[in-house]
DRENMIKE-817303 format. One record per residue (C-alpha): x, y, z; residue in three letters; residue number from 1. Coordinates in steps of 0.5 Angstrom, whole numbers, plus 2048, in hexadecimal, padded with zeros to 3 digits. Last residue first. Layout:
REM DRENMIKE-817303
R   px   py   pz   aa    i
R    X    Y    Z  ala  NUM
...
REM end
This chain:
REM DRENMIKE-817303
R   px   py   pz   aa    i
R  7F7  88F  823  unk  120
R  7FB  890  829  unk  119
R  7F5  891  830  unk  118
R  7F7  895  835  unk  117
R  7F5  893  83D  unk  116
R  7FC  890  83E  unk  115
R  802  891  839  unk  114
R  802  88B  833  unk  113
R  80A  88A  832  unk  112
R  809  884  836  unk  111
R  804  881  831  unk  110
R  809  880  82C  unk  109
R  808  882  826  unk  108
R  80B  87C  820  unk  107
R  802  879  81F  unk  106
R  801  882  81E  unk  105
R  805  882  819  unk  104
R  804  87D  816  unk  103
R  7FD  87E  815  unk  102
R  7FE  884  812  unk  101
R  803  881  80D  unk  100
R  7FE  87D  80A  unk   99
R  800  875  80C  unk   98
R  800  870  807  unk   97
R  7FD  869  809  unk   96
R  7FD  864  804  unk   95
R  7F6  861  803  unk   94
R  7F4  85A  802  unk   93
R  7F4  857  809  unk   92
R  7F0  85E  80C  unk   91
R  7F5  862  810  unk   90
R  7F7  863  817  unk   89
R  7FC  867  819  unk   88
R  803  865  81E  unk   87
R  806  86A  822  unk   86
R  80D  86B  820  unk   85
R  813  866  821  unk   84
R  811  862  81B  unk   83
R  810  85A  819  unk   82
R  812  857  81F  unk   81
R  810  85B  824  unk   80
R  80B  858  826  unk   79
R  805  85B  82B  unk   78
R  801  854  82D  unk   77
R  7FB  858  82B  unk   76
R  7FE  859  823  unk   75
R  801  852  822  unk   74
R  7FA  84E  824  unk   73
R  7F6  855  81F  unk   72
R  7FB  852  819  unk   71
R  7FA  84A  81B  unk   70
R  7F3  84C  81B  unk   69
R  7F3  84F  815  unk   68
R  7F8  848  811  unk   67
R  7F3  844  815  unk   66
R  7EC  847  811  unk   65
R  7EF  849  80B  unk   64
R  7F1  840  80B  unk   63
R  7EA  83F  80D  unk   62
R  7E8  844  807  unk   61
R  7EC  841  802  unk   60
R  7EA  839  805  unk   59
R  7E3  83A  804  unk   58
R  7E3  83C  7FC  unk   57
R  7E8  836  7FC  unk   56
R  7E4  831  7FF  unk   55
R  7E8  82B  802  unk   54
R  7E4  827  805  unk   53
R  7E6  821  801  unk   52
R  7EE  824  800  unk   51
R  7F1  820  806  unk   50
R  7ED  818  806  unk   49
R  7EA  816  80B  unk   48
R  7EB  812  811  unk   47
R  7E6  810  815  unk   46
R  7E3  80A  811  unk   45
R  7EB  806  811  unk   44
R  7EB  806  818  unk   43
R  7F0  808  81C  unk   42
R  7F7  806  81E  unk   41
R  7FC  80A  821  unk   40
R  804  80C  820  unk   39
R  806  813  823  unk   38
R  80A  819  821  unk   37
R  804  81D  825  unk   36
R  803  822  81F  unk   35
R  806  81D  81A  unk   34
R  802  817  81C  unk   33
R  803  811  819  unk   32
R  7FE  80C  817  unk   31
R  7FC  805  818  unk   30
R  7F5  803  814  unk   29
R  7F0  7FF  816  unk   28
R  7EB  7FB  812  unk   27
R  7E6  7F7  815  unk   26
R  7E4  7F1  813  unk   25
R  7E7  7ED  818  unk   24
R  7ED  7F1  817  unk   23
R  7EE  7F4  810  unk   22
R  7F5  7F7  811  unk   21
R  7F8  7FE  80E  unk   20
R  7FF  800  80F  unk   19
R  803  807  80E  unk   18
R  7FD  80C  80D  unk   17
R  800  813  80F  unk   16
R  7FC  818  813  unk   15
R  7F8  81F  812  unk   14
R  7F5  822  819  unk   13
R  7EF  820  81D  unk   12
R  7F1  81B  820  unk   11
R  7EB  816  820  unk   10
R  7E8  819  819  unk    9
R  7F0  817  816  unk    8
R  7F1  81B  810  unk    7
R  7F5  817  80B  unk    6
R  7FC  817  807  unk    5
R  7FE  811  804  unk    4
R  803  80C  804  unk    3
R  803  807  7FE  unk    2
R  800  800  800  unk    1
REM end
């Protein structure tokens, strides 16, 4: 039997289908589980292949919807990685160019402000 990559409904995660055995009438499969890097059998019903739920108009936007949360996750832990000045959040498609008023008043410190007057 030629190796083969499933989706294991018990483990809920892909899996490599290294041995299969019909015993008793039933068919079990050993497979190996990279996540947990472990060998196991299952029964050949819970597993599935890997591109039969797949739907490629859901999938772009599950996929959208991860790499966002991902930005938003890096935002609010406060990671400097990217830059050292403040972080602007913009929709995924569109760059972000700040105008020169607004980079202004994003670079003024508020220590600078005297108390009771307002600076515009």
């Amino acid at each position: 039997m030629q190796d083969v990559w499933q989706y294991s409904t018990v483990h809920n995660s892909a899996c490599k289908v290294i041995e299969e055995q019909t015993l008793w009438g039933q068919t079990v499969c050993r497979v190996w589980l990279p996540n947990q890097d472990a060998v196991v059998r299952v029964p050949r019903s819970s597993l599935r292949p890997l591109s039969a739920d797949l739907h490629p108009e859901i999938e772009a936007g599950r996929i959208a919807y991860v790499a966002a949360a991902a930005k938003v996750a890096e935002v609010l832990e406060g990671s400097t990685s990217v830059t050292v000045s403040p972080v602007l959040l913009a929709p995924m498609e569109s760059n972000v160019i700040p105008l020169p008023h607004q980079r202004h008043s994003a670079a003024a410190p508020d220590s600078c402000l005297v108390p009771g007057h307002l600076r515009r």
